[in-house]
Rosetta silent file (secondary structure, phi, psi, omega in degrees, C-alpha in Angstrom):
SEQUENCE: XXXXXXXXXXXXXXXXXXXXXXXXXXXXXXXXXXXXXXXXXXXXXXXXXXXXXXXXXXXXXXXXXXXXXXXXXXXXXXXXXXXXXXXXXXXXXXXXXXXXXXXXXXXXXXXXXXXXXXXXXXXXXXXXXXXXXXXXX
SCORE:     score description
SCORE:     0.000 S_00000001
   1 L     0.000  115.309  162.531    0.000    0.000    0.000 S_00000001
   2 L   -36.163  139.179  163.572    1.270    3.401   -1.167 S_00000001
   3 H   -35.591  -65.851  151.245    1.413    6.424    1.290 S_00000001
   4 H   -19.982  -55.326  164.084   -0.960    7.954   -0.159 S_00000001
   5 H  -104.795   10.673  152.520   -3.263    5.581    0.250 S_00000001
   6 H   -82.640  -20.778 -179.496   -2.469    5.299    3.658 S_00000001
   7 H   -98.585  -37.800  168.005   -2.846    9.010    4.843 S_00000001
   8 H   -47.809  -60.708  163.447   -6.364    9.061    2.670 S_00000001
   9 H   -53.392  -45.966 -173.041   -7.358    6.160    4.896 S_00000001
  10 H   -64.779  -45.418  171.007   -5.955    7.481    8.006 S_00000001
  11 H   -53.028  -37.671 -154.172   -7.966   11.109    7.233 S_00000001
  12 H   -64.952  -63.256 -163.889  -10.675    9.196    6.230 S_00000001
  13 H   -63.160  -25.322 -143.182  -11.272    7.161    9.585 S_00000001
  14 H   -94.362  -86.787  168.627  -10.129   10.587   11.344 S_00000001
  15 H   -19.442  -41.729  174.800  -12.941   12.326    9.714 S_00000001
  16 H   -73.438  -39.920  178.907  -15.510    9.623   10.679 S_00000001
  17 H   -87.947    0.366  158.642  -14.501    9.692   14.479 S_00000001
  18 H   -81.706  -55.033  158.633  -14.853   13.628   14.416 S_00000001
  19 H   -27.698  -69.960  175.876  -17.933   13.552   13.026 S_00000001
  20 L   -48.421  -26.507  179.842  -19.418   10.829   15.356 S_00000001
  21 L   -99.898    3.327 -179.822  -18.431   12.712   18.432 S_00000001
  22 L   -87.228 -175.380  173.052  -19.415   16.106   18.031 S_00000001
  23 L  -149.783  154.104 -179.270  -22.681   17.692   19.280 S_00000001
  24 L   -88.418 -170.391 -168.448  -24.716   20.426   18.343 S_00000001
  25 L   -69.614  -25.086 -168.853  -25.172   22.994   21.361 S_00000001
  26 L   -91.060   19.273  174.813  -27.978   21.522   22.615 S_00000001
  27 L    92.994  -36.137 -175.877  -26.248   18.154   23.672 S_00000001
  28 L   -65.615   97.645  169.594  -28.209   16.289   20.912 S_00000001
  29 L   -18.483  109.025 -165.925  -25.715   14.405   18.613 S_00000001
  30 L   -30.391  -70.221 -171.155  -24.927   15.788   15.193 S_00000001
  31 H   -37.505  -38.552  178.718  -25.832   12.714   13.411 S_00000001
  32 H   -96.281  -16.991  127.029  -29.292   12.656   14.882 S_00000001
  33 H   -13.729  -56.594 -143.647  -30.031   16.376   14.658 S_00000001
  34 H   -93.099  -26.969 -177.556  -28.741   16.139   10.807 S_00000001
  35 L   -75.066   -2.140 -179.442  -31.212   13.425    9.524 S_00000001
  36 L   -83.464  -39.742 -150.878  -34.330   15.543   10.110 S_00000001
  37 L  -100.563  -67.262 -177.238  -32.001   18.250    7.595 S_00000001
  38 L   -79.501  121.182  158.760  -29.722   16.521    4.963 S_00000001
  39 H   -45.775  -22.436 -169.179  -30.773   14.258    2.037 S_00000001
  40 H   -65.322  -48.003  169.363  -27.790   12.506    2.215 S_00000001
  41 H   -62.894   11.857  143.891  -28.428   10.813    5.670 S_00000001
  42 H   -60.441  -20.746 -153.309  -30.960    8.960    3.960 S_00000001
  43 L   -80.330  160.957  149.889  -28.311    7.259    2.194 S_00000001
  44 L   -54.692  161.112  139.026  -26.605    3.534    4.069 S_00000001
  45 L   -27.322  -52.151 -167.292  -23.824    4.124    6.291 S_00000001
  46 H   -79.156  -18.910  176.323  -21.726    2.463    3.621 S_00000001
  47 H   -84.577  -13.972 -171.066  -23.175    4.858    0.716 S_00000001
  48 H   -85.870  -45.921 -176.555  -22.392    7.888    3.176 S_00000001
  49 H   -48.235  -62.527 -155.522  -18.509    6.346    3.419 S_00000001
  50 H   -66.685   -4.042  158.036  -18.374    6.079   -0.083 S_00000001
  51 H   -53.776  -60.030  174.152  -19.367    9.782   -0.269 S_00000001
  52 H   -71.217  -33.365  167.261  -17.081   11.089    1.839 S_00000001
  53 H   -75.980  -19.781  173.850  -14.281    9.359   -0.023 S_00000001
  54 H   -77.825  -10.461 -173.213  -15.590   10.599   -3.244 S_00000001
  55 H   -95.108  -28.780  173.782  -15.486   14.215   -1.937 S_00000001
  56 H   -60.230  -57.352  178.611  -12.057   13.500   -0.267 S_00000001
  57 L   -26.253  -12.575 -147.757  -11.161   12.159   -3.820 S_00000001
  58 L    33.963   37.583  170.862  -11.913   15.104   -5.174 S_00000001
  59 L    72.169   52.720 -168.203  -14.655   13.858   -7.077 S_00000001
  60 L  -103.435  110.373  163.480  -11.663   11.875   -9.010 S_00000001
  61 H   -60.705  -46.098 -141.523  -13.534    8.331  -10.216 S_00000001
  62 H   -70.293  -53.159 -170.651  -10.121    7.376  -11.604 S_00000001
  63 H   -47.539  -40.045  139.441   -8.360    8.475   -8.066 S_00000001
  64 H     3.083  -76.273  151.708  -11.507    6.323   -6.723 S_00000001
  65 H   -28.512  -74.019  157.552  -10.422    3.563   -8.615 S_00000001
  66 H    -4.788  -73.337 -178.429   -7.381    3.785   -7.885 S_00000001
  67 H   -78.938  -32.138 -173.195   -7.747    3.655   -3.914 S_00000001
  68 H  -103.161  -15.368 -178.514  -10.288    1.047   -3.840 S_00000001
  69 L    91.362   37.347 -138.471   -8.361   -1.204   -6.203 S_00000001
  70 L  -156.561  157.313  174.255  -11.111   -1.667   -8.849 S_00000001
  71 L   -66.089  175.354 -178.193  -11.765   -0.306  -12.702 S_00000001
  72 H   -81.837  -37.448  173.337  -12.755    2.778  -13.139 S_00000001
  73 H   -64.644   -3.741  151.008  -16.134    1.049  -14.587 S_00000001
  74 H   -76.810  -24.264  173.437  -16.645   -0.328  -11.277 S_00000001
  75 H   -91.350  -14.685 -171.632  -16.293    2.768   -9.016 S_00000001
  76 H   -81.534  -26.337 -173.059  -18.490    4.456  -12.108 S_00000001
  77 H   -64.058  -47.910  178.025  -20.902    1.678  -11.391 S_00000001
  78 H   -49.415  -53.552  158.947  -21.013    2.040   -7.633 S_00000001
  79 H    -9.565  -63.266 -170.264  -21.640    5.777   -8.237 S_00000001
  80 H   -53.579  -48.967  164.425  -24.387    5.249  -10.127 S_00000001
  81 H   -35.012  -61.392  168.044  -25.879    3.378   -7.692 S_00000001
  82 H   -46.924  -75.600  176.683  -25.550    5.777   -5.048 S_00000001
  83 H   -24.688  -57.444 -154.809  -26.855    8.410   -7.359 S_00000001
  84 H   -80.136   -4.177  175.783  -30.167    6.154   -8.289 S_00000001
  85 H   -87.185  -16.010 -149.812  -30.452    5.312   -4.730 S_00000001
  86 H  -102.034  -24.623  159.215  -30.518    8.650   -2.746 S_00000001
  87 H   -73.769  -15.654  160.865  -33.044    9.612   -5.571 S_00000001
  88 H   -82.272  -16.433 -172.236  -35.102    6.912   -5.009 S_00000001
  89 H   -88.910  -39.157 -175.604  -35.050    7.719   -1.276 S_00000001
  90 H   -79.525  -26.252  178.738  -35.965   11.507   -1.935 S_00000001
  91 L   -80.951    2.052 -176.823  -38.855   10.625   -4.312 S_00000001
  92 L    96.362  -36.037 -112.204  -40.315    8.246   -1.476 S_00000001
  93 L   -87.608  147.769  163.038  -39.559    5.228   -4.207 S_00000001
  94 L   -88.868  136.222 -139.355  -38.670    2.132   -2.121 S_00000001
  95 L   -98.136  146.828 -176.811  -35.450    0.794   -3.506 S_00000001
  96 L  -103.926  111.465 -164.940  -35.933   -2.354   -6.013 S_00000001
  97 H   -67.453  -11.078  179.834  -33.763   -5.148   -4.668 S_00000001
  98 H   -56.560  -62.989  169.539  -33.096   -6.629   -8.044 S_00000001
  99 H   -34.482  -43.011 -141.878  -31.521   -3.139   -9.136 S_00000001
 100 H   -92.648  -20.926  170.333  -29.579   -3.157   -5.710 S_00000001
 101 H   -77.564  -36.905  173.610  -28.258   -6.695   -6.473 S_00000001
 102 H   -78.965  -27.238  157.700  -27.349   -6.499   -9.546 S_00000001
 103 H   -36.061  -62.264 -177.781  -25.327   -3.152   -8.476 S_00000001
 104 H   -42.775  -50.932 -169.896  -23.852   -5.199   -6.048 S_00000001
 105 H   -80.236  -16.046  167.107  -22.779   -7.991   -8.411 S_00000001
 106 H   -75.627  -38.845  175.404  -21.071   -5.311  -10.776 S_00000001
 107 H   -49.021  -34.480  160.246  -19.344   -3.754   -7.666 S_00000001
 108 L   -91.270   10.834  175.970  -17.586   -6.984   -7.352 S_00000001
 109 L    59.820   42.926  171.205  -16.795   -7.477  -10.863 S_00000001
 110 L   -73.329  -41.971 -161.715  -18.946  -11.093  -10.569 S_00000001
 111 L  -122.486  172.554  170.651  -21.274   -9.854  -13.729 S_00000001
 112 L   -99.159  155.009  163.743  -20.467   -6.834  -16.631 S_00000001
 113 H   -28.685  -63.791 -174.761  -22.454   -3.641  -16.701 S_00000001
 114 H   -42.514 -107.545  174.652  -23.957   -4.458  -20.300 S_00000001
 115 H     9.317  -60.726  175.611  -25.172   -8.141  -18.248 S_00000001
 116 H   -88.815    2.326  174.401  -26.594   -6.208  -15.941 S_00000001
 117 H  -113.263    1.301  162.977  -28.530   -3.836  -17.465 S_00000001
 118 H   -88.136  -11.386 -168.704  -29.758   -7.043  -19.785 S_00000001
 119 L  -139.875   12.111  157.677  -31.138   -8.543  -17.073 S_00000001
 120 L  -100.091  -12.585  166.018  -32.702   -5.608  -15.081 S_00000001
 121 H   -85.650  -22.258 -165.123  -34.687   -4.901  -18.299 S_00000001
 122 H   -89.879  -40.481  161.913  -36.101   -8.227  -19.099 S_00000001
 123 H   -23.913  -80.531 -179.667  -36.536   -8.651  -15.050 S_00000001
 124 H   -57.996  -24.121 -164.131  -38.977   -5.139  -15.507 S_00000001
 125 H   -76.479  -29.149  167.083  -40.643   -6.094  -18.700 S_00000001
 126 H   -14.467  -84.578  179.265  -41.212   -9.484  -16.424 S_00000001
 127 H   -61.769  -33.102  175.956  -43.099   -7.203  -13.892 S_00000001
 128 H   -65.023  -34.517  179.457  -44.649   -4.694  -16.008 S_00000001
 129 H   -64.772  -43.110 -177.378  -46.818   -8.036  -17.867 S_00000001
 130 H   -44.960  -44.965 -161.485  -47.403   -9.301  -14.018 S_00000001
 131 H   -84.877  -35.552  179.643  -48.809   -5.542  -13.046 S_00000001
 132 H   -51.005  -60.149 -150.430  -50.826   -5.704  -16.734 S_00000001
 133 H   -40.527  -67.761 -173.926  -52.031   -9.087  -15.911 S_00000001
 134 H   -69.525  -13.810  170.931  -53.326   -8.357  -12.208 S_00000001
 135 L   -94.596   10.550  177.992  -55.149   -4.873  -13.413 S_00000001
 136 L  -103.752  -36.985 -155.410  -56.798   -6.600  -16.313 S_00000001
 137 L   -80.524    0.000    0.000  -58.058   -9.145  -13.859 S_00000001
């Protein structure tokens, strides 16, 4: 492991245990204050990390890459992911575990994007006859 990507981690976790320990003035913990306020805290714990490293990153995928040890089309993938989840969370939308699996299995380079975006469409056209089916009925 490079310096570099030892002093990113070491900020990184530094940053997480400032965060966890502050308080706002009134004694209430930030963190529990901030989810009535920020979209973000809607997000997992593990989508908030990868946030904060993409902002350390300076919104670098390839530095991203890099750091996590992964393609760049795998950190673009994760992204995405983040992205369609915290918009699914602000529209109300309850997150579709298929989507969130097959995210998953590109994040671990098991399946290819293309693969997975072949088999989250035929997966919806699946459900959209299923939703015809039961409103015809």
């Amino acid at each position: 492991m490079n310096i570099n990507k030892i002093n990113y981690h070491l900020n990184f976790i530094q940053f997480r245990i400032t965060v966890v320990h502050m308080a706002a003035p009134s004694g209430e913990p930030l963190r529990r204050r901030r989810e009535r306020e920020h979209p973000l805290l809607l997000l997992p714990e593990e989508d908030l990390d990868f946030v904060v490293q993409f902002v350390l990153a300076s919104g670098s995928l390839k530095e991203m890459a890099h750091l996590h040890g992964v393609s760049y089309p795998t950190i673009r993938a994760s992204l995405d992911r983040v992205i369609v989840d915290l918009r699914q969370r602000l529209d109300g939308v309850p997150p579709d575990p298929m989507t969130n699996l097959l995210a998953d299995l590109v994040e671990r380079g098991e399946i290819k994007l293309t693969t997975a975006k072949n088999i989250r469409a035929i997966y919806r056209t699946a459900l959209d006859k299923d939703i015809d089916k039961e409103e015809s009925q």
